[in-house]
TORFIKOL-663600 format. One record per residue (C-alpha): residue in three letters; x, y, z; chain. Coordinates in steps of 0.25 Angstrom, whole numbers. Layout:
<volums>
(volum "ALA" (X Y Z) "A")
...
</volums>
This chain:
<volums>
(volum "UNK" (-774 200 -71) "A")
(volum "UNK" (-785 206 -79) "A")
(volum "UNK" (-788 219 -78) "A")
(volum "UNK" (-806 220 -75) "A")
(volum "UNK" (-812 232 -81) "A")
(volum "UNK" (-826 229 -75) "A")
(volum "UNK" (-839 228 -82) "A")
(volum "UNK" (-842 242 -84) "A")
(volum "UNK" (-843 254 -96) "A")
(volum "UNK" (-836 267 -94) "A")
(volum "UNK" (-839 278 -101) "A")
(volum "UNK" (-825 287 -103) "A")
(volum "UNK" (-823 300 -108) "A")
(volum "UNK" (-811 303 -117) "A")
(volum "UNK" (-806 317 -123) "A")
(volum "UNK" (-798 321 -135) "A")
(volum "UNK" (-784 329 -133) "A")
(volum "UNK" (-786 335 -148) "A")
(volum "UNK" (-789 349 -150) "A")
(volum "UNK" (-801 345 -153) "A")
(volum "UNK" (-805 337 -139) "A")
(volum "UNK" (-814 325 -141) "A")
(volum "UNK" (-823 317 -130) "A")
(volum "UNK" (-828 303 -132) "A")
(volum "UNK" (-835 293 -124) "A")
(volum "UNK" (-830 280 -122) "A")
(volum "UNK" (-833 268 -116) "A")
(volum "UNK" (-824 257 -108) "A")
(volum "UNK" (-829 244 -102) "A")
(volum "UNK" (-823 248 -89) "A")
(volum "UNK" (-821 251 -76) "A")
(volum "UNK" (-820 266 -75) "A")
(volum "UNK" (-805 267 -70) "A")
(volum "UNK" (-801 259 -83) "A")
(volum "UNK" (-810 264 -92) "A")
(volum "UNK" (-803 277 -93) "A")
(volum "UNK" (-788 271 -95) "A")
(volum "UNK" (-795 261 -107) "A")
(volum "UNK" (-802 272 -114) "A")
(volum "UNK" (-789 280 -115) "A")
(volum "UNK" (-781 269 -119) "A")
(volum "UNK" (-792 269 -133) "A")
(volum "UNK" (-791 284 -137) "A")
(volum "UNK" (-778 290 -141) "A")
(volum "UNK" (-767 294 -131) "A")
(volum "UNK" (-771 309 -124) "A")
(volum "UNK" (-785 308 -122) "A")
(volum "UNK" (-790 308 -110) "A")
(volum "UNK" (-804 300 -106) "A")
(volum "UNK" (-810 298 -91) "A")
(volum "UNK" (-825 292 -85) "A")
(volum "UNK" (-835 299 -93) "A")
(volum "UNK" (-846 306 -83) "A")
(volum "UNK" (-857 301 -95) "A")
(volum "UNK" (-864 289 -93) "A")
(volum "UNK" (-863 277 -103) "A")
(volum "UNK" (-871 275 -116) "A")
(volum "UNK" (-882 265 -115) "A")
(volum "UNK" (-877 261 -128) "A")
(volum "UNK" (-862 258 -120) "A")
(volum "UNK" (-855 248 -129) "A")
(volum "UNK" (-850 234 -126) "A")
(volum "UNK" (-838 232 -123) "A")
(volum "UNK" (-828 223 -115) "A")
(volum "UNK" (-822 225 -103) "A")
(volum "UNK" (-810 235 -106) "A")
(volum "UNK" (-816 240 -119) "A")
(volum "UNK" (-818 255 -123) "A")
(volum "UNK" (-826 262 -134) "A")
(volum "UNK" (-828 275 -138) "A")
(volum "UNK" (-844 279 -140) "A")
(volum "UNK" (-847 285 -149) "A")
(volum "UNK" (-856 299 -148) "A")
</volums>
């Protein structure tokens, strides 16, 4: 069965482990509960990423369900 991931855009957090810590934005078309786990499967193993408290670009880009993007500051 096919897995929905609603008709939404989540904004996510994600931070760097380097030694030199890093936050970036990125966006998933998602529900929040699975917007987290898809974001961390794009970035590189050990950083960590949960539901940003910020709101949503106007700007937001399209994208299709289960889709993430980075945005760019």
């Amino acid at each position: 069965m096919a897995q929905s991931f609603g008709d939404q855009l989540t904004l996510v957090e994600v931070k760097t482990d380097n030694f030199v810590p890093k936050r970036q934005l990125w966006v998933a078309a998602a529900k929040p509960d699975q917007a987290v786990t898809l974001v961390l499967c794009a970035v590189p193993v050990g950083w960590t990423a949960a539901i940003a408290d910020e709101r949503l670009p106007k700007r937001a880009p399209v994208l299709s369900p289960g889709e993430v993007c980075a945005l760019k500051h």
